[in-house]
Backbone as ProteinMPNN parsed JSONL, in Angstrom:
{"seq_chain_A": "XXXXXXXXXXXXXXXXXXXXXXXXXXXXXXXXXXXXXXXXXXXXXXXXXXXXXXXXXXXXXXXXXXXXXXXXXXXXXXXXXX", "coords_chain_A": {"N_chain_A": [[11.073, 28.563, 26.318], [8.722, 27.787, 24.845], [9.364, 29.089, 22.202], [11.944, 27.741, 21.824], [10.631, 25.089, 21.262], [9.171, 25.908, 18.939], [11.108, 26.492, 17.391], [12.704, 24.379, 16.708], [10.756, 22.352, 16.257], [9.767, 23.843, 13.29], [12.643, 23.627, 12.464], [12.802, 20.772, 12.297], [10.686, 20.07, 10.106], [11.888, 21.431, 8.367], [14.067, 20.281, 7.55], [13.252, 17.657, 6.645], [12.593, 14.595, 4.823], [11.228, 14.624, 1.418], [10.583, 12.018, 0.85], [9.462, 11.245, 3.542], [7.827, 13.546, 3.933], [5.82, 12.597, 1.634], [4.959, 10.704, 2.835], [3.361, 11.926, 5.014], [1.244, 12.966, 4.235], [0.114, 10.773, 2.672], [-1.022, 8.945, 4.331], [-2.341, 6.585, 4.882], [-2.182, 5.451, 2.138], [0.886, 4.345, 2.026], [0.908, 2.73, 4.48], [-0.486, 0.604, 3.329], [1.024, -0.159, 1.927], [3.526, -0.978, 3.573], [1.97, -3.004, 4.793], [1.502, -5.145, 2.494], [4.387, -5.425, 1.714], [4.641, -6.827, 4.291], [3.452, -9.267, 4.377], [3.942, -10.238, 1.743], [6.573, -10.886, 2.672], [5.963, -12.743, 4.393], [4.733, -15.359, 2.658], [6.775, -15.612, 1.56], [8.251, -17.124, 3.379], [6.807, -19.185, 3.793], [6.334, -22.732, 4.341], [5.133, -24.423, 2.505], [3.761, -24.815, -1.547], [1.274, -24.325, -2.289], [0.421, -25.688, -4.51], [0.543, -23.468, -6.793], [-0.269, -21.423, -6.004], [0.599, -20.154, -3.669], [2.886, -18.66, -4.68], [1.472, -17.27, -7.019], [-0.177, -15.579, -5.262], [2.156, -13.809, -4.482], [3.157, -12.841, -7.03], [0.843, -11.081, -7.446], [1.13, -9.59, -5.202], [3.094, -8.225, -5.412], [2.222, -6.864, -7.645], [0.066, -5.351, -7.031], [1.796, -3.699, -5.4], [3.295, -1.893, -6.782], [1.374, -0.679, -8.1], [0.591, 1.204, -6.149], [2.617, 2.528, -5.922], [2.967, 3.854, -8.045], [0.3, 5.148, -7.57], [1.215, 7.082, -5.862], [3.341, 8.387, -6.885], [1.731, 9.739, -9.168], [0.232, 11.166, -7.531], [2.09, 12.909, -6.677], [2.702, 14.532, -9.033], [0.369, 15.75, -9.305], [-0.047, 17.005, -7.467], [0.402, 20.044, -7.266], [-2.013, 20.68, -8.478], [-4.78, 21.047, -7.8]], "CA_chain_A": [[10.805, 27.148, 26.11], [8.002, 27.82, 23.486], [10.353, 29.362, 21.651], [12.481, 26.626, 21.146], [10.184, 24.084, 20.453], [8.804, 26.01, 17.656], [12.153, 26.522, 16.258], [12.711, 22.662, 16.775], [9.495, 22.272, 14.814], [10.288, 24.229, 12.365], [14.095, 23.106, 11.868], [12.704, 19.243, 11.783], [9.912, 20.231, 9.25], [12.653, 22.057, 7.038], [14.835, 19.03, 7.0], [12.099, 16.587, 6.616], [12.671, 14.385, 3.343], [10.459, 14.291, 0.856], [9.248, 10.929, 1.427], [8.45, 11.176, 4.799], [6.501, 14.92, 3.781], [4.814, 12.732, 1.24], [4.194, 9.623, 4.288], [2.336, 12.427, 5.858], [0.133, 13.198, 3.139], [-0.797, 9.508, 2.162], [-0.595, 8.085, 5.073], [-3.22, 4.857, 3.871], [-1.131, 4.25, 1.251], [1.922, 4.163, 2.809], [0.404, 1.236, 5.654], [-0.496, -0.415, 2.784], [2.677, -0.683, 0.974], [4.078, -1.673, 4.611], [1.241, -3.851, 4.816], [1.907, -5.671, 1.439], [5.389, -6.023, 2.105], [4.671, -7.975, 5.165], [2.932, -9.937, 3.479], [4.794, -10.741, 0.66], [7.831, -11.73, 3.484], [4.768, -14.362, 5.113], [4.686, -15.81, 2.076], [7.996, -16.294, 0.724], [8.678, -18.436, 4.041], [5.633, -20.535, 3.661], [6.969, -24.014, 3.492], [4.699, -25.217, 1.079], [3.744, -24.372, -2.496], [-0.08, -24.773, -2.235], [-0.444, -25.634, -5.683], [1.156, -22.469, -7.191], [-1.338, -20.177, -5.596], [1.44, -19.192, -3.173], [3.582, -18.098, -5.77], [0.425, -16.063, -7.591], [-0.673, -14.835, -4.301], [3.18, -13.185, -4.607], [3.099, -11.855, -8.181], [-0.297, -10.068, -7.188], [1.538, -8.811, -4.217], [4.149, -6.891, -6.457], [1.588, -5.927, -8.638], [-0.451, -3.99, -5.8], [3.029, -2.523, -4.915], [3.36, -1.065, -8.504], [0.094, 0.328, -8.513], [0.971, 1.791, -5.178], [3.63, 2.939, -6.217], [2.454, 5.078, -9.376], [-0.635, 5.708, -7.168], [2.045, 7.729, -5.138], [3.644, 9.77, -8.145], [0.681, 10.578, -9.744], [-0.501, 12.654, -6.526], [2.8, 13.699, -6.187], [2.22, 15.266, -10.149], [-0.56, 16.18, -9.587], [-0.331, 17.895, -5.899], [0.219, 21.065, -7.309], [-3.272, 20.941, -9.159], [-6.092, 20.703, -7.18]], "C_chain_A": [[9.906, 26.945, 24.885], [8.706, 28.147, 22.116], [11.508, 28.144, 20.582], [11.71, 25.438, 20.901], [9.429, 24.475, 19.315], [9.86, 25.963, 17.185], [12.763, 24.742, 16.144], [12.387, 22.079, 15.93], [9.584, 22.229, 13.766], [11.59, 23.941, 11.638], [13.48, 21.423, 11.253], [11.478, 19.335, 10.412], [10.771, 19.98, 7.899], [13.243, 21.067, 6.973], [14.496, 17.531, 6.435], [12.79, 15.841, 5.044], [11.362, 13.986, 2.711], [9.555, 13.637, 0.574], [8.4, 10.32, 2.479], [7.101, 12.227, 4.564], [5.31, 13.702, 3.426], [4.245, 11.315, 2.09], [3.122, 10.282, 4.997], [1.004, 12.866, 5.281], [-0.957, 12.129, 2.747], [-0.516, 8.725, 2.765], [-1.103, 6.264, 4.897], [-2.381, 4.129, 3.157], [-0.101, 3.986, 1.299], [1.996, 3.013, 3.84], [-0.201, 0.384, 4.669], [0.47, -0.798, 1.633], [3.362, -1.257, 1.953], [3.45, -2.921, 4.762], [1.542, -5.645, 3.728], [3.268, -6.185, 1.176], [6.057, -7.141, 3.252], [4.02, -9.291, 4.934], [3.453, -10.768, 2.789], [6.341, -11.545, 1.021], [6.608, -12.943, 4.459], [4.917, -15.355, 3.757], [5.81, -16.682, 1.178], [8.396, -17.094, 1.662], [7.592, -19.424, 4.366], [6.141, -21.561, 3.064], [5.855, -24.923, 2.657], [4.134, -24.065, -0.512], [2.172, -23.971, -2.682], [-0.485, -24.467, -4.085], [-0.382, -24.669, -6.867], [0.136, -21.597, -6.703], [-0.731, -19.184, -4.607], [2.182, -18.031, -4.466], [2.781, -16.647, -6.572], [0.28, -15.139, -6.975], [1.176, -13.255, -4.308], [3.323, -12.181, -5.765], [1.667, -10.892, -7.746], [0.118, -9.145, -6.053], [1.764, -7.503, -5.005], [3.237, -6.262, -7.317], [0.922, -5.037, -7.921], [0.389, -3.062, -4.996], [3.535, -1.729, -6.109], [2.391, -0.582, -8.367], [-0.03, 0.923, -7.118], [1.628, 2.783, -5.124], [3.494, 4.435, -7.016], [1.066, 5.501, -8.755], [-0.094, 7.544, -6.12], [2.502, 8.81, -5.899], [2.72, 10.842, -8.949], [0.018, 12.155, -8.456], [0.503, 13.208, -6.496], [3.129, 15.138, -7.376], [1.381, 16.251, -9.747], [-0.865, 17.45, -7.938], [-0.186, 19.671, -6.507], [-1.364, 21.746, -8.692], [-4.36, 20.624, -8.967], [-6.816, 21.754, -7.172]], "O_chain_A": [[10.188, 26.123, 24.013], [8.556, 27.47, 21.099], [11.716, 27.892, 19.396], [12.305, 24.643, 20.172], [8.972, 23.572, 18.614], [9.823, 25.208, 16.213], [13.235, 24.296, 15.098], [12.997, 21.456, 15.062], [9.558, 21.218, 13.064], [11.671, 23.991, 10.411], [13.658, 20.99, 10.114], [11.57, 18.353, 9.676], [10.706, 19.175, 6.97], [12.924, 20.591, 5.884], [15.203, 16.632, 5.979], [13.415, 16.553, 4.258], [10.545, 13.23, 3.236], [8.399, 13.888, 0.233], [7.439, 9.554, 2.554], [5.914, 12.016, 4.814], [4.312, 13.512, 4.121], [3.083, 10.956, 1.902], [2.174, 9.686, 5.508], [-0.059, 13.054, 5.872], [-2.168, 12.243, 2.561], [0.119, 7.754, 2.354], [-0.474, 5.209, 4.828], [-1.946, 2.98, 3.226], [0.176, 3.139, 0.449], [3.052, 2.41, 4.026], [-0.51, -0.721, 5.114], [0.459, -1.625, 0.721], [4.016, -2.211, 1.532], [4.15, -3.928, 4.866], [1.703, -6.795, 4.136], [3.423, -7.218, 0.524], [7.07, -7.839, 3.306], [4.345, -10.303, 5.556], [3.495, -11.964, 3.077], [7.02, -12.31, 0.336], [6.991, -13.926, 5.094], [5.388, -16.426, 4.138], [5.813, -17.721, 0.517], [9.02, -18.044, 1.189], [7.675, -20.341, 5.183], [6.416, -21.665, 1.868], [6.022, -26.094, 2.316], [4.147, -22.835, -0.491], [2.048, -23.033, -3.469], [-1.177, -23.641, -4.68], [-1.083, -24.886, -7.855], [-0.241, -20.893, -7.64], [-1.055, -18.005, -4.467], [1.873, -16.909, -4.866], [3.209, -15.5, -6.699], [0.416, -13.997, -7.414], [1.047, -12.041, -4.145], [3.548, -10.981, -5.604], [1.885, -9.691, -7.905], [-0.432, -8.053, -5.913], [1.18, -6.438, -5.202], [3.476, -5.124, -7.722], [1.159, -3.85, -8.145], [0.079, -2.12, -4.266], [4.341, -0.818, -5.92], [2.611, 0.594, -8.657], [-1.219, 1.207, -6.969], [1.402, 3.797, -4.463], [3.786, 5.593, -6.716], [0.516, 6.338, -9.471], [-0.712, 8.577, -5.863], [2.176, 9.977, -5.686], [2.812, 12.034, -9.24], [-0.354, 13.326, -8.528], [0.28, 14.394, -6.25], [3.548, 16.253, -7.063], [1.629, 17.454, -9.828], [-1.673, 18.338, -7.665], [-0.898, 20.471, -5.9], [-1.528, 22.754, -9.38], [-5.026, 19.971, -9.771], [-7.954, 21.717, -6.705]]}, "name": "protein", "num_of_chains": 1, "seq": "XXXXXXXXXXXXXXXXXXXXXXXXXXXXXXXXXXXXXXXXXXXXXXXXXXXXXXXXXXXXXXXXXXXXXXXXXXXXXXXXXX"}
């Protein structure tokens, strides 16, 4: 029984993709790219405009999902140089 749940383990490890590995690594920034995307769907069905500050509040979204984003690559560069 031990047996097979290491090889289990081990099989779901090895098949793992990449962006889950690197979900497990950065997990923070990963709940806040989920985070930010929920977000950014609150906002686009907000029936009013408030003034264009919705709208802003939106472009600043995307921009904290870009710098999320490349916050993500860079470690993923850089993981083999610590």
């Amino acid at each position: 029984m031990k047996m097979t749940l290491l090889a289990t383990s081990l099989l779901t490890l090895a098949l793992a993709s990449p962006a889950a590995l690197a979900a497990e690594r950065h997990p923070e920034i990963h709940a806040a790219q989920r985070a930010l995307a929920n977000a950014g769907g609150h906002l686009a069905k907000a029936a009013h405009d408030f003034g264009g500050h919705r709208v802003h509040a939106m472009e600043l979204i995307r921009q904290a999902q870009a710098e999320l984003h490349e916050a993500l690559e860079y470690a993923e560069h850089r993981s083999g140089h610590r």
